[in-house]
C-alpha positions as a Markdown table, in Angstrom:
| # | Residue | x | y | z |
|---|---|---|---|---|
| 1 | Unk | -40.2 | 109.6 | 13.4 |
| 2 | Unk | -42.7 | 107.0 | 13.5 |
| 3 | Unk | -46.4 | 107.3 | 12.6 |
| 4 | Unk | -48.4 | 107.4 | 14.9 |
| 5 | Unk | -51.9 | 106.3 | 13.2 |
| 6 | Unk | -52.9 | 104.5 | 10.5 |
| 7 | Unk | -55.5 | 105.1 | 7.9 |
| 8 | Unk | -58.5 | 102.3 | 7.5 |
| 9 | Unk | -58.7 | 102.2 | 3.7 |
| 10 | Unk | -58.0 | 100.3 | 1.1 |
| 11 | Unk | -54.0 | 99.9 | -0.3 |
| 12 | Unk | -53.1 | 100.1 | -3.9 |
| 13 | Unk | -51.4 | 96.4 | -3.3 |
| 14 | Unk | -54.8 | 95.0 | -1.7 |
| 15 | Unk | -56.5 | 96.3 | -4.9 |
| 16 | Unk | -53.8 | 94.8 | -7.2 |
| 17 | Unk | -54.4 | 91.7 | -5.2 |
| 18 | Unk | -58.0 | 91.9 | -6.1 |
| 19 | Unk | -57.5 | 91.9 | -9.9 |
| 20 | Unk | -55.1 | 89.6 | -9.7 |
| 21 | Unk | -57.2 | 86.8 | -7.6 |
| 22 | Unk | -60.3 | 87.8 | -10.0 |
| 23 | Unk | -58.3 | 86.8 | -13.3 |
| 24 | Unk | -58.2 | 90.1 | -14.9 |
| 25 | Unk | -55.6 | 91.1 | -17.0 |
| 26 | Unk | -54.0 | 93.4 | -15.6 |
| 27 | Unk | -50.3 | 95.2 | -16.0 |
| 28 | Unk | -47.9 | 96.1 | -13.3 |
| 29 | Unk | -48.4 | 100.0 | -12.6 |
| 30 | Unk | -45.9 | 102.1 | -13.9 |
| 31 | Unk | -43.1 | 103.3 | -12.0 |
| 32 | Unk | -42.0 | 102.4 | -8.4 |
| 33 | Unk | -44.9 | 101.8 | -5.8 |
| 34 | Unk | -46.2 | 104.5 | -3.2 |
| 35 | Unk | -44.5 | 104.4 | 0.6 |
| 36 | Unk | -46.8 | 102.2 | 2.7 |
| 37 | Unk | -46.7 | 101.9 | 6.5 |
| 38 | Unk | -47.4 | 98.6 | 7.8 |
| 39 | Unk | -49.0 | 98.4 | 11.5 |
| 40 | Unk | -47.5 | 94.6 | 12.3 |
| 41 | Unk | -48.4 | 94.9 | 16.0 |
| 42 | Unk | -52.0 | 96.3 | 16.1 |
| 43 | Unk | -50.9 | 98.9 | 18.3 |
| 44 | Unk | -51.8 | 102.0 | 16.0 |
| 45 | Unk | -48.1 | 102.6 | 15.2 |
| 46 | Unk | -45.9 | 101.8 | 12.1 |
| 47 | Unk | -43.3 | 98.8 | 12.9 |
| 48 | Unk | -42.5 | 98.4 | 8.9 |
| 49 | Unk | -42.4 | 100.6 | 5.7 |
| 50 | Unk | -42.9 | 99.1 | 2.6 |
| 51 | Unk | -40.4 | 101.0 | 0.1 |
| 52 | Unk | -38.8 | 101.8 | -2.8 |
| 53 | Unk | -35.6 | 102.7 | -4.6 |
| 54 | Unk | -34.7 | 103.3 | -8.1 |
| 55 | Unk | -31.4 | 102.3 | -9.5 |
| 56 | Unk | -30.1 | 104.2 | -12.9 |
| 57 | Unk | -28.0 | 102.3 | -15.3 |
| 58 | Unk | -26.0 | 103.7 | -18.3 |
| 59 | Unk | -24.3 | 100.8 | -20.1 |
| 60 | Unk | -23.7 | 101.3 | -23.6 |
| 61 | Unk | -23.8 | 97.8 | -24.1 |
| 62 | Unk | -27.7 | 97.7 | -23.1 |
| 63 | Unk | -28.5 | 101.1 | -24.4 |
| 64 | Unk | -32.4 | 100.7 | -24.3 |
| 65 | Unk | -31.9 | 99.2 | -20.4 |
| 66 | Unk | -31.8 | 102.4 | -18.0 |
| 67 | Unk | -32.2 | 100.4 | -15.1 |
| 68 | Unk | -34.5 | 98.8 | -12.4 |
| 69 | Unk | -36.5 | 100.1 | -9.7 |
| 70 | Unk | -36.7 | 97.6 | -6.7 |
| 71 | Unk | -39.5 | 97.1 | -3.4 |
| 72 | Unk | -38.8 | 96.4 | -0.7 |
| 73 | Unk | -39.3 | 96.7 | 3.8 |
| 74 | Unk | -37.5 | 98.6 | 6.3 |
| 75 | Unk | -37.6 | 98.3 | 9.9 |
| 76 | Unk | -38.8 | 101.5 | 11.6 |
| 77 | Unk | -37.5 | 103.0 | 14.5 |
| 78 | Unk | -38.4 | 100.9 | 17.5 |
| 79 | Unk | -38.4 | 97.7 | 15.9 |
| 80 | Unk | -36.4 | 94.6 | 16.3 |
| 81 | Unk | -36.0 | 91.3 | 14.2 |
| 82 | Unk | -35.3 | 88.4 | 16.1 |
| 83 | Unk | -32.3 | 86.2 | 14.4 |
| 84 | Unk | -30.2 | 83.1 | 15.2 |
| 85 | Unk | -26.8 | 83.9 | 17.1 |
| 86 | Unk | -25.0 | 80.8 | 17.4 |
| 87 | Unk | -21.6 | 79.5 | 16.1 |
| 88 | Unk | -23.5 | 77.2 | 14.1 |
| 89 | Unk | -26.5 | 79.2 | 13.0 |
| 90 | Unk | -26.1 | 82.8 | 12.1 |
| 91 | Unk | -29.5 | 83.8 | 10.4 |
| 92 | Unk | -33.0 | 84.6 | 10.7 |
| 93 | Unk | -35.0 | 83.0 | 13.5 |
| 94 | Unk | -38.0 | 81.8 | 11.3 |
| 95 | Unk | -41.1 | 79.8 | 13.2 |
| 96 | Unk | -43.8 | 77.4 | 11.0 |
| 97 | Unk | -46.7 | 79.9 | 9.9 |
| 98 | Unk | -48.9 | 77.7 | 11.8 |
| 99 | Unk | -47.3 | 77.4 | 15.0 |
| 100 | Unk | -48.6 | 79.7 | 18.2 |
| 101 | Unk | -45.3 | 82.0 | 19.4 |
| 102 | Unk | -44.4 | 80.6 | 22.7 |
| 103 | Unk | -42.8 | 83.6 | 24.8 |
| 104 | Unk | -41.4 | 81.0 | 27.3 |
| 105 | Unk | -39.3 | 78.9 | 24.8 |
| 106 | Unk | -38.0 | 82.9 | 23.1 |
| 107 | Unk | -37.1 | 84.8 | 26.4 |
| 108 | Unk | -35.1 | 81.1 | 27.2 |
| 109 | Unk | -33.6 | 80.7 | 23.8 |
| 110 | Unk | -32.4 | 84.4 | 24.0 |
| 111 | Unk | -31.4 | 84.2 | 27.9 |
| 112 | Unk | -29.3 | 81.5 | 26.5 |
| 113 | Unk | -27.8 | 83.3 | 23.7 |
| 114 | Unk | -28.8 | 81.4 | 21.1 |
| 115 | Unk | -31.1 | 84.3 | 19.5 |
| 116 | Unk | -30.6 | 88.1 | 19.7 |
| 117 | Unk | -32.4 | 91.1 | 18.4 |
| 118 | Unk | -31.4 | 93.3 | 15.7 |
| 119 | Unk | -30.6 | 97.7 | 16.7 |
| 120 | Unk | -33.5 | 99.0 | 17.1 |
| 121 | Unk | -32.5 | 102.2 | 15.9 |
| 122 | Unk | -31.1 | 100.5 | 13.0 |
| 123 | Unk | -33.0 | 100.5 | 10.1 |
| 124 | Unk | -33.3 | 96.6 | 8.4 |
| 125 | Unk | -34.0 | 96.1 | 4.8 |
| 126 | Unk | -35.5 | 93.3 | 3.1 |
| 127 | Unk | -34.9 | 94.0 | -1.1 |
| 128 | Unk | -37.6 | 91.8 | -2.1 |
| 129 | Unk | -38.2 | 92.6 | -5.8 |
| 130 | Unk | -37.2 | 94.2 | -8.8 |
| 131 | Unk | -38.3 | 95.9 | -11.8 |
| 132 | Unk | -36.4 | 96.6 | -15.0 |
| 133 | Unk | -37.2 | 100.2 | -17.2 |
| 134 | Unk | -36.5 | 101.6 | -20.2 |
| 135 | Unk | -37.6 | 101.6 | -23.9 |
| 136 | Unk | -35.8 | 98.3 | -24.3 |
| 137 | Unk | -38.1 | 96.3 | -22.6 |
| 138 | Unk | -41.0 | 94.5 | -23.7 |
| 139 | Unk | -44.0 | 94.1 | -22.6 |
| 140 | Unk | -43.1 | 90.5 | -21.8 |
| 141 | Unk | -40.6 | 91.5 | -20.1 |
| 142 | Unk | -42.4 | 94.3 | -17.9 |
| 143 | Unk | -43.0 | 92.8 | -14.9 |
| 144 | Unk | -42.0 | 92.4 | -11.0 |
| 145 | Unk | -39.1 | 89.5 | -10.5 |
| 146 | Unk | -38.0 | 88.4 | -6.7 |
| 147 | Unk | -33.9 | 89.7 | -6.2 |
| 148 | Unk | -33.4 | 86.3 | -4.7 |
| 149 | Unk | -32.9 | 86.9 | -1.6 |
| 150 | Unk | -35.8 | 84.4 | -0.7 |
| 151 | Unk | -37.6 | 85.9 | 2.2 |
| 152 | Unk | -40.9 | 85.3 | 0.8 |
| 153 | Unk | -42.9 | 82.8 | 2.5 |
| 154 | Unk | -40.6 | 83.0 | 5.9 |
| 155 | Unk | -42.6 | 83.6 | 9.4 |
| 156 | Unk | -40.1 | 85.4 | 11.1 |
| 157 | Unk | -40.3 | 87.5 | 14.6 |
| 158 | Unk | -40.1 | 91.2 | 15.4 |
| 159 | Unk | -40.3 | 93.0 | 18.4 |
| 160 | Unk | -42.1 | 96.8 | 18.4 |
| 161 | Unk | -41.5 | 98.9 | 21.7 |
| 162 | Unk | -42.7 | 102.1 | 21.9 |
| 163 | Unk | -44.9 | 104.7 | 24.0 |
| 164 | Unk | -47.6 | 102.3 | 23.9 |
| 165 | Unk | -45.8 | 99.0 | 25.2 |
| 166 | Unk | -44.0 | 96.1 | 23.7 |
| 167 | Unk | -45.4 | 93.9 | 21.3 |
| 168 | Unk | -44.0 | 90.8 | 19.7 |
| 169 | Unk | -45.5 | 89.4 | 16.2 |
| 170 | Unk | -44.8 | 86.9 | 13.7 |
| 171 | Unk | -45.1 | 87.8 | 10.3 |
| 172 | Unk | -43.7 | 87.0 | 6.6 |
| 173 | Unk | -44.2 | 88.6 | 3.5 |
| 174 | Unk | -46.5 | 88.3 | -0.1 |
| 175 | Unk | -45.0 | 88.5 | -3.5 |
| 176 | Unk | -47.7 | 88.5 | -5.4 |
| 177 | Unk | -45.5 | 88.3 | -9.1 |
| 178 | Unk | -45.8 | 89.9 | -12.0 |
| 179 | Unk | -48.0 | 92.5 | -10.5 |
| 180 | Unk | -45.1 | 93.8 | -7.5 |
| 181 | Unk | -47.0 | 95.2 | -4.6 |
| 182 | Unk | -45.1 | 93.5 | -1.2 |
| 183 | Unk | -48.1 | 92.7 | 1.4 |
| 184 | Unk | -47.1 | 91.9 | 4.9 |
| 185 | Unk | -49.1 | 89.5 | 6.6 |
| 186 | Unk | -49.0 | 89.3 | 10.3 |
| 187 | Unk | -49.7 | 85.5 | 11.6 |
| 188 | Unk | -50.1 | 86.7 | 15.6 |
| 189 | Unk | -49.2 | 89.5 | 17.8 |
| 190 | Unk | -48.4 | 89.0 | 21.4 |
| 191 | Unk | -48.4 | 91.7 | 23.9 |
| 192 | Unk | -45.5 | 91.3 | 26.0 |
| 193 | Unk | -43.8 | 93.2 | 29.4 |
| 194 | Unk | -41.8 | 96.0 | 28.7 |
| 195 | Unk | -38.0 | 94.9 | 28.2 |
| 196 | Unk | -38.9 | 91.7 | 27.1 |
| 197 | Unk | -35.9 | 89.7 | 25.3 |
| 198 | Unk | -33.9 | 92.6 | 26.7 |
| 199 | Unk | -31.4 | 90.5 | 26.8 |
| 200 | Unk | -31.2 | 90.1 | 23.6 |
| 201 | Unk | -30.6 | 93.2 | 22.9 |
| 202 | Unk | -27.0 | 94.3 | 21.4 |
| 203 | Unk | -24.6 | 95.7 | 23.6 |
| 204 | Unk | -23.6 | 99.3 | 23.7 |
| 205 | Unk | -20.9 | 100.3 | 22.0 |
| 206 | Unk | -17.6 | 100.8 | 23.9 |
| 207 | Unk | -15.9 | 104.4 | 24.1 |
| 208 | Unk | -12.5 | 103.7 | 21.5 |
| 209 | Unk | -9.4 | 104.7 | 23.7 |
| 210 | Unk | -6.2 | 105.4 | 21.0 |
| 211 | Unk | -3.1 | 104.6 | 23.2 |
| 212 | Unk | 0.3 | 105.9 | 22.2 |
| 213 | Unk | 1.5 | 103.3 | 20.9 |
| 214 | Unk | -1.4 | 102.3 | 19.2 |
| 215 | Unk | -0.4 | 101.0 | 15.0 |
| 216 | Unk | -4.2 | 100.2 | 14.0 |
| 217 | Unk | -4.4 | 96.8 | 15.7 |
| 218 | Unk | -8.0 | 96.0 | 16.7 |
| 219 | Unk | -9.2 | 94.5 | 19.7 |
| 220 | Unk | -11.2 | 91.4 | 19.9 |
| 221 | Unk | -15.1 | 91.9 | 21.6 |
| 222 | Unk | -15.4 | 90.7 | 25.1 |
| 223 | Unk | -16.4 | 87.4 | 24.8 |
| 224 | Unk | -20.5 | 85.9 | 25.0 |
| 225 | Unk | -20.7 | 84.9 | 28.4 |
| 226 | Unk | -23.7 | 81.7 | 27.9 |
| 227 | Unk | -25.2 | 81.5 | 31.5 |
| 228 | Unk | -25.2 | 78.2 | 33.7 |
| 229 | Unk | -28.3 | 76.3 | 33.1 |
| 230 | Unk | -30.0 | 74.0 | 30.8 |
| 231 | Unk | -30.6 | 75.9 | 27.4 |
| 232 | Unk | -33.3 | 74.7 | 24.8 |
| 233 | Unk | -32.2 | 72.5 | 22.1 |
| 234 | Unk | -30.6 | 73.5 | 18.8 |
| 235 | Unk | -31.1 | 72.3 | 15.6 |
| 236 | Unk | -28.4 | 72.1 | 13.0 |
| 237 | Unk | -28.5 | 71.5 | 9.5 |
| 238 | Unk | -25.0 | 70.7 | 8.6 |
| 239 | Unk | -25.9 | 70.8 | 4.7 |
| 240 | Unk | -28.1 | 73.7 | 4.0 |
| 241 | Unk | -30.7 | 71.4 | 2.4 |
| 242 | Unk | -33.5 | 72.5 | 5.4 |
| 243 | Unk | -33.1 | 69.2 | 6.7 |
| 244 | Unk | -32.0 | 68.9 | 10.8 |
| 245 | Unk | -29.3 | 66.7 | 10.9 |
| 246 | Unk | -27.4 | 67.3 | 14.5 |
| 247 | Unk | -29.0 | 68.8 | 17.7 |
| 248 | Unk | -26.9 | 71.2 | 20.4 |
| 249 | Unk | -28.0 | 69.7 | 23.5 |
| 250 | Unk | -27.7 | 69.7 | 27.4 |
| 251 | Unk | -28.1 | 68.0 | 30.5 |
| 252 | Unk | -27.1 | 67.9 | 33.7 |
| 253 | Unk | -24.5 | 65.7 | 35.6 |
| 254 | Unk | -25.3 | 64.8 | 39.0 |
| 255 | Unk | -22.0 | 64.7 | 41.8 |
| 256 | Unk | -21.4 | 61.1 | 42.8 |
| 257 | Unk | -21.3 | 62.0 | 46.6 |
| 258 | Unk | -21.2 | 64.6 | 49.1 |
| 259 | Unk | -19.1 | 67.4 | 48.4 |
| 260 | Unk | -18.8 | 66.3 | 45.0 |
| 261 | Unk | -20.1 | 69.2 | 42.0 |
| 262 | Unk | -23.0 | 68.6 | 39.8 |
| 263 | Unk | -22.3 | 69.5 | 36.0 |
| 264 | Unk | -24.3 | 71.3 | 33.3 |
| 265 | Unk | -23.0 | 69.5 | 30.0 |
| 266 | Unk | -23.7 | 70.8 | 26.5 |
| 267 | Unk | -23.0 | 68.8 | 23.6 |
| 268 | Unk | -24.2 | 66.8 | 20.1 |
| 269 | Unk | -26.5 | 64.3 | 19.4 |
| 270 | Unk | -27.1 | 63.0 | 15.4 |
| 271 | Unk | -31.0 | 63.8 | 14.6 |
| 272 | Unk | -32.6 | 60.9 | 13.0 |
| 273 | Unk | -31.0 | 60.1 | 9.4 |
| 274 | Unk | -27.6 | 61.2 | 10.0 |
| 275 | Unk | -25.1 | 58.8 | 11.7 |
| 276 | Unk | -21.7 | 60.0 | 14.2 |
| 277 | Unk | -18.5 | 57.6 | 13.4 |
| 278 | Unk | -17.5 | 56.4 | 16.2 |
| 279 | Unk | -14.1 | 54.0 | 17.0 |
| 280 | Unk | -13.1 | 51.6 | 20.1 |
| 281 | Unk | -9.7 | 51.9 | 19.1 |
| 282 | Unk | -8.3 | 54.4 | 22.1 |
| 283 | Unk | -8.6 | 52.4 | 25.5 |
| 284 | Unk | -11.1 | 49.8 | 24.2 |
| 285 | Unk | -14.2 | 52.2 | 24.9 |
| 286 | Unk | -16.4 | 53.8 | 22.2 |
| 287 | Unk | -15.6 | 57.5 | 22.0 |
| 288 | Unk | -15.8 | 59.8 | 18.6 |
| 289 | Unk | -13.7 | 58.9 | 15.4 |
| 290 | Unk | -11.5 | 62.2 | 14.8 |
| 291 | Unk | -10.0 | 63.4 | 11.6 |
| 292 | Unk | -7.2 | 65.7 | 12.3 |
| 293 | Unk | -6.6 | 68.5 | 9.8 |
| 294 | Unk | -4.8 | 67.3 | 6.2 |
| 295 | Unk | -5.5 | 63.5 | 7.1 |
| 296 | Unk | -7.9 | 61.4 | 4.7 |
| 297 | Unk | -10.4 | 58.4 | 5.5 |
| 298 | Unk | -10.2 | 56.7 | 2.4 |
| 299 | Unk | -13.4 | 54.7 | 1.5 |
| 300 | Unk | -10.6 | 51.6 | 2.4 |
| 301 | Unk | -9.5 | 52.6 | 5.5 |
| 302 | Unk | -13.4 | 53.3 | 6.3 |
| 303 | Unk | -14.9 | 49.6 | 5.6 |
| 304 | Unk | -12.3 | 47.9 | 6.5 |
| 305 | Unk | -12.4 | 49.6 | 10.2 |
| 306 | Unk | -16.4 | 49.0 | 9.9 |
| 307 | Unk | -15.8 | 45.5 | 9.2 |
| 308 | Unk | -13.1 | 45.0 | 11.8 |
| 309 | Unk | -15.5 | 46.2 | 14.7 |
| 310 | Unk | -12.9 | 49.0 | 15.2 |
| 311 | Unk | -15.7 | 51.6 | 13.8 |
| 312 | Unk | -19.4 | 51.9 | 13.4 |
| 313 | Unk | -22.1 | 54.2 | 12.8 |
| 314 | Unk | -23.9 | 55.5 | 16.2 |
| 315 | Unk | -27.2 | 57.0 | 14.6 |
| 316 | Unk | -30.6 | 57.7 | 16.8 |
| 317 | Unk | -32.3 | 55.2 | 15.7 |
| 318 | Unk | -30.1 | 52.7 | 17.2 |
| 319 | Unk | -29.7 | 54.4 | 20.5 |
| 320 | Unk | -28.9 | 57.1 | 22.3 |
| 321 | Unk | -25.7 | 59.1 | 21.2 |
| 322 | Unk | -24.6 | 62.0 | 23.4 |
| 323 | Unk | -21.3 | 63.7 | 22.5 |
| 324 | Unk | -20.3 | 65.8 | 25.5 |
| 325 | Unk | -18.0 | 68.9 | 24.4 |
| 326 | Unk | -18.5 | 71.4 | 27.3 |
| 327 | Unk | -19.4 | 71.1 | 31.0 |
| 328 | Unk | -19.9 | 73.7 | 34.1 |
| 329 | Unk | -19.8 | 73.0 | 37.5 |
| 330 | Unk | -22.4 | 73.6 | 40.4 |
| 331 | Unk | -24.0 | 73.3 | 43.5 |
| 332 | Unk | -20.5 | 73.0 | 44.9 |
| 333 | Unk | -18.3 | 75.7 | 46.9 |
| 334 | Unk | -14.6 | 76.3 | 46.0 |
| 335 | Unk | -14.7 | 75.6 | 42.2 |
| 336 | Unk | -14.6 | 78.1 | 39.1 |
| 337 | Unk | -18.2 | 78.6 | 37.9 |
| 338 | Unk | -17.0 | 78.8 | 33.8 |
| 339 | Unk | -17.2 | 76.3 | 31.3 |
| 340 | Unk | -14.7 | 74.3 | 30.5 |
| 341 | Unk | -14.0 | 71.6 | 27.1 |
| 342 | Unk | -13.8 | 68.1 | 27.4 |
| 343 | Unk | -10.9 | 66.2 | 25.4 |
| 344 | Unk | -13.4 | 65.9 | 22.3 |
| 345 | Unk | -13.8 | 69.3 | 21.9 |
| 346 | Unk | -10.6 | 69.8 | 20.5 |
| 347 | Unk | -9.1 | 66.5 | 19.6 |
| 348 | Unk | -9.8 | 66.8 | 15.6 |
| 349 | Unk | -12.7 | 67.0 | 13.3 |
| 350 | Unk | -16.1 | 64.6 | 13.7 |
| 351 | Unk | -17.0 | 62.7 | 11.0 |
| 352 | Unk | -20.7 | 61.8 | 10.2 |
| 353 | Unk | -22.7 | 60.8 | 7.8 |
| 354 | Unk | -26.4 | 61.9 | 6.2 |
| 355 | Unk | -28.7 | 61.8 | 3.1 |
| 356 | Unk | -29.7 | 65.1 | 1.0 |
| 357 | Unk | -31.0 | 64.9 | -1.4 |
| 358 | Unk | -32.0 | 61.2 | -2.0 |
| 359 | Unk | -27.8 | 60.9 | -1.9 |
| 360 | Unk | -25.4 | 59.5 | 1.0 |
| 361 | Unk | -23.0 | 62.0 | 2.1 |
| 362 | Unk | -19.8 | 61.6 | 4.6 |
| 363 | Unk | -18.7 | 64.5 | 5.9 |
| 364 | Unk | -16.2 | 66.4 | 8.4 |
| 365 | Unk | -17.4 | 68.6 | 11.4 |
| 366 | Unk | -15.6 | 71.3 | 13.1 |
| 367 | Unk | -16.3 | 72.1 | 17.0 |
| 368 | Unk | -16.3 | 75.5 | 17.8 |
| 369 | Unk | -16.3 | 77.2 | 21.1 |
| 370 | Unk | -15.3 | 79.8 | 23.4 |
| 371 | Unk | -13.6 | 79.8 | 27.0 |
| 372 | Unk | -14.7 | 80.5 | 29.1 |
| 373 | Unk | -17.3 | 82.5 | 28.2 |
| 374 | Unk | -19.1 | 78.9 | 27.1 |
| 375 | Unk | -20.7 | 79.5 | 23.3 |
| 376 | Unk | -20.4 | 75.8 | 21.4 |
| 377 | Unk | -21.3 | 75.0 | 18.3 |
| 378 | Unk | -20.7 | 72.5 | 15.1 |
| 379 | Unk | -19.4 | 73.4 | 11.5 |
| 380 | Unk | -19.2 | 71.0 | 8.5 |
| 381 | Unk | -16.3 | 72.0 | 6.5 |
| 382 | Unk | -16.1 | 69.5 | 4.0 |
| 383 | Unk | -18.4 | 66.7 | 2.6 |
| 384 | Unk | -18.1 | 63.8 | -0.1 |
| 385 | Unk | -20.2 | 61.2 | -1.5 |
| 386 | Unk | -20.3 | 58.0 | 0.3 |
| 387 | Unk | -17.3 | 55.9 | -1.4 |
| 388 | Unk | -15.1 | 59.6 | -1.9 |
| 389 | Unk | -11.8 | 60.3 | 0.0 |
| 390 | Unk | -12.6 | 62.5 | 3.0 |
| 391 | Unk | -10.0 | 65.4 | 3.6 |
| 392 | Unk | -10.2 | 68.3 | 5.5 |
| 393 | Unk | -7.6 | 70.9 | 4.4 |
């Protein structure tokens, strides 16, 4: 059950703050932490619980090491965390600390199924430090680490409904090492309709029917069905170096005459500093260069075709560059409303090229997408240094 009020005084982590920002010397308090409920929403109700758990050890290889306690926050019930859903993205959706939260560009980016909201009657945990005990450790030794799963410093989005209304709020969480409390700081709350991001939400779970002749083989989920329309844009970053490189994009394709359909089209564009190869050698127009699966581009084969005129770099900053992969039809009568692929969707792996790093990287990209239920998206499964052999295997 949740809590329904909160106490106005002051926590043991804001005082351990205090002695820590004054310059005292003080030492981390023994043991684990009390439970503290964290109002996020300003509504008067709980949406977090900062926590603890302590692990016991018995190694008689570390015989003075009898284990760690570790801190950490736990959804309540009620409470949502927004994340990225995508075939290219699957993590947590994170905004800059600074940034207002538009409702407008969430309720489309989760219409679209790009984002989706954790069970709310699924607790979340966030394991955010940890503490090691026993009469083997030092004084130097005594002291909150982070468990490295890096959520420090991360505005990220939650959604609290409850008998009050619906609220939405950004917020991210203080490690203030060596001293361990875990502060929550709130950047904005947003009151919201009831059943906002709804959508979102995940689905129920189906009733399991065991057939006769049933051996244990599972059946795939119904697929995402991505609705017609023109979704916001989605940033990829191929190389996990927090640098955009490609964008998931959309427009729309007006019919040449009467009768004829319009077209949604989704597809890739290269965000400035990375570069699509693209060739001329297929019916003398420029479409994608394709790597099929086992096949190499030798650093060869790629100058001399650069040098020939046969290939080139198509990069932002020297126009356009529009990759359409998938396209649904409207505004007409008498033609299936799904999404289809175009031929580059599946004719082989993209190849492009990007800097991380202060180094030049070539790499290969997978397409990946559903029929017709219309979810796209880009994987890089395999880069090289410029001047390396490129092989997808």
């Amino acid at each position: 059950m949740r809590n329904a009020t909160l106490p106005c005084c002051c926590t043991l982590a804001a005082l351990a703050l205090g002695l820590h920002a004054s310059g005292q010397d003080v030492a981390p308090i023994p043991g684990p932490p009390p439970d503290e409920y964290v109002d996020v929403t300003g509504d008067g109700i709980a949406d977090l619980l900062i926590t603890s758990r302590t692990i016991h050890v018995s190694d008689p290889q570390q015989p003075g090491y009898l284990g760690q306690y570790k801190v950490g926050v736990r959804t309540l019930s009620g409470t949502s965390v927004l994340l990225w859903s995508t075939p290219s993205t699957q993590r947590w959706f994170t905004v800059d600390s600074a940034a207002r939260l538009d409702t407008t560009e969430l309720a489309a980016r989760i219409h679209f199924k790009q984002l989706s909201w954790t069970d709310p009657d699924q607790a979340i945990e966030f394991w955010l430090l940890e503490r090691p005990f026993g009469p083997a450790i030092t004084r130097d030794q005594d002291g909150w680490y982070g468990t490295g799963d890096h959520h420090d410093g991360r505005t990220m989005v939650l959604r609290s409904a409850n008998e009050r209304g619906t609220s939405i709020a950004a917020f991210s969480f203080e490690l203030p090492y060596p001293y361990g409390p875990v502060v929550v700081k709130t950047h904005e709350a947003v009151r919201v309709p009831n059943g906002f991001g709804r959508e979102g939400d995940p689905p129920p779970p189906v009733p399991k029917m065991k057939g006769e002749f049933d051996f244990g083989h599972e059946e795939s989920g119904p697929q995402v069905q991505v609705p017609t329309g023109l979704p916001p844009d989605e940033v990829v970053d191929l190389n996990d170096d927090g640098v955009i490189d490609v964008l998931i994009r959309a427009g729309e394709e007006h019919g040449l005459g009467i009768g004829e359909p319009g077209y949604f089209v989704r597809g890739i564009s290269p965000r400035g500093g990375t570069a699509l190869l693209m060739t001329n050698a297929r019916w003398g127009t420029w479409g994608p260069f394709t790597l099929d699966e086992g096949a190499a581009l030798t650093p060869e084969r790629l100058a001399d075709g650069l040098k020939s005129g046969i290939l080139r770099w198509s990069s932002a900053e020297k126009g356009p560059v529009f990759i359409e992969l998938l396209r649904h039809p409207h505004s007409v009568e008498n033609v299936p409303p799904t999404w289809s692929a175009t031929p580059y969707a599946s004719a082989g792996h993209l190849v492009y090229r990007t800097t991380s790093y202060g180094r030049v990287y070539i790499g290969a990209l997978e397409v990946v997408s559903t029929l017709p239920g219309g979810e796209l998206g880009v994987r890089s499964l395999a880069w090289v240094e410029e001047g390396q052999v490129l092989q997808v295997r």
